[in-house]
C-alpha positions, 0 to 999 in steps of 0.5 A, spaced: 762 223 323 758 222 316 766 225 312 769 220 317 765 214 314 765 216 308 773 214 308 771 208 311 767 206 306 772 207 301 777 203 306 771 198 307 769 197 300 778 195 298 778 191 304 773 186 303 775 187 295 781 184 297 779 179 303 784 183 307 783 185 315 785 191 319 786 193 327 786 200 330 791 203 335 789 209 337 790 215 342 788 222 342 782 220 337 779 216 343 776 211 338 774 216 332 777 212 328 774 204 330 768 208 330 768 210 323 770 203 320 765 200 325 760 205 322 760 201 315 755 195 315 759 189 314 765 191 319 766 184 321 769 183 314 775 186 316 775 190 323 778 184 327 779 190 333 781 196 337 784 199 342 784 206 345 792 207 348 792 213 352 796 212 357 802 208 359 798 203 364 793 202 357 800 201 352 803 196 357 796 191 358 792 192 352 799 192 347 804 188 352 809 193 350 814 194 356 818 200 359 824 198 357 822 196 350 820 204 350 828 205 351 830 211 345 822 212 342 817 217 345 810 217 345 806 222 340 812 221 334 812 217 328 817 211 331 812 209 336 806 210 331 810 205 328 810 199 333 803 201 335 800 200 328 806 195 327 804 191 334 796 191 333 798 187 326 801 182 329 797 181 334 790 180 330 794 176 326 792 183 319 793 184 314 793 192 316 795 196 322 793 202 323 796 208 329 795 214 332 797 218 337 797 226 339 796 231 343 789 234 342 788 241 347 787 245 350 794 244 352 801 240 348 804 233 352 809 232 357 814 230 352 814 238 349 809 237 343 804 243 342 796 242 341 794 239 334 801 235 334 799 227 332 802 222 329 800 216 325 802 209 321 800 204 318 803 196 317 802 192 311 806 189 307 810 196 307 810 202 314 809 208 313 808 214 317 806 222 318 807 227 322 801 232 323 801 239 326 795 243 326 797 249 331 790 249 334 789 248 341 781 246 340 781 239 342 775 236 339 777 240 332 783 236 333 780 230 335 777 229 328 782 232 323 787 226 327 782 221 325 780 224 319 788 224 317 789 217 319 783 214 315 786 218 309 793 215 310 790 208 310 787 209 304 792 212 301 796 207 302 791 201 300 791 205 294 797 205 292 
């Protein structure tokens, strides 16, 4: 967890530089990534807040994103790591959105992706999204190299 802070940090210190604020939608992290931003003293400047969306009942009530609006975009791909990041942005009224959605392990999804596939996005002025694959089936492993490449693609993004 101190590496995933680390990031934050630095995502902490350019956010509240900039008087920016950020929301999280996250998937197979289960929380890793709020977790990490919210480790940062002086979270409240910028976490509006965050969601963990692992199902489809979690998408529908905590993003009020419908079935049919689903039509033509799967979970765990990069378009719907966009509409997630996309969706919390607009919701908490941020500057940023950040998403993420996989498969950890053991096993791979219904939709045919292998253990250790995510994909992330970030909303800002500009959406930018990534495709990770891992090829482990260690859940916990996954777990943090996706939380760890979400923090890092943020930054990056921050930075750029």
């Amino acid at each position: 967890m101190q590496d995933l802070v680390a990031i934050a940090e630095k995502i902490a210190a350019k956010l509240i530089e900039r008087r920016q604020t950020i929301a999280v939608a996250e998937s197979s992290t289960g929380g890793l990534i709020s977790a990490a931003l919210l480790a940062v003293p002086g979270a409240s400047a910028y976490f509006l807040g965050g969601a963990v969306v692992y199902t489809r009942d979690a998408r529908r009530i905590l993003m009020d994103i419908p079935d049919d609006a689903m039509k033509g975009i799967r979970s765990a791909s990069e378009p719907y790591a966009k509409l997630l990041a996309s969706r919390m942005r607009t919701r908490f009224a941020t500057d940023w959105g950040l998403s993420e959605t996989g498969a950890t392990g053991p096993t791979g999804n219904r939709y045919g992706d292998a253990a250790g596939h995510s994909c992330m996005a970030v909303a800002g002025v500009e959406a930018s999204a990534m495709t990770l694959e891992t090829g482990s089936a260690d859940r916990f492993a996954n777990m943090h190299v996706f939380a760890t490449t979400a923090l890092s693609l943020l930054l990056r993004n921050l930075s750029g």
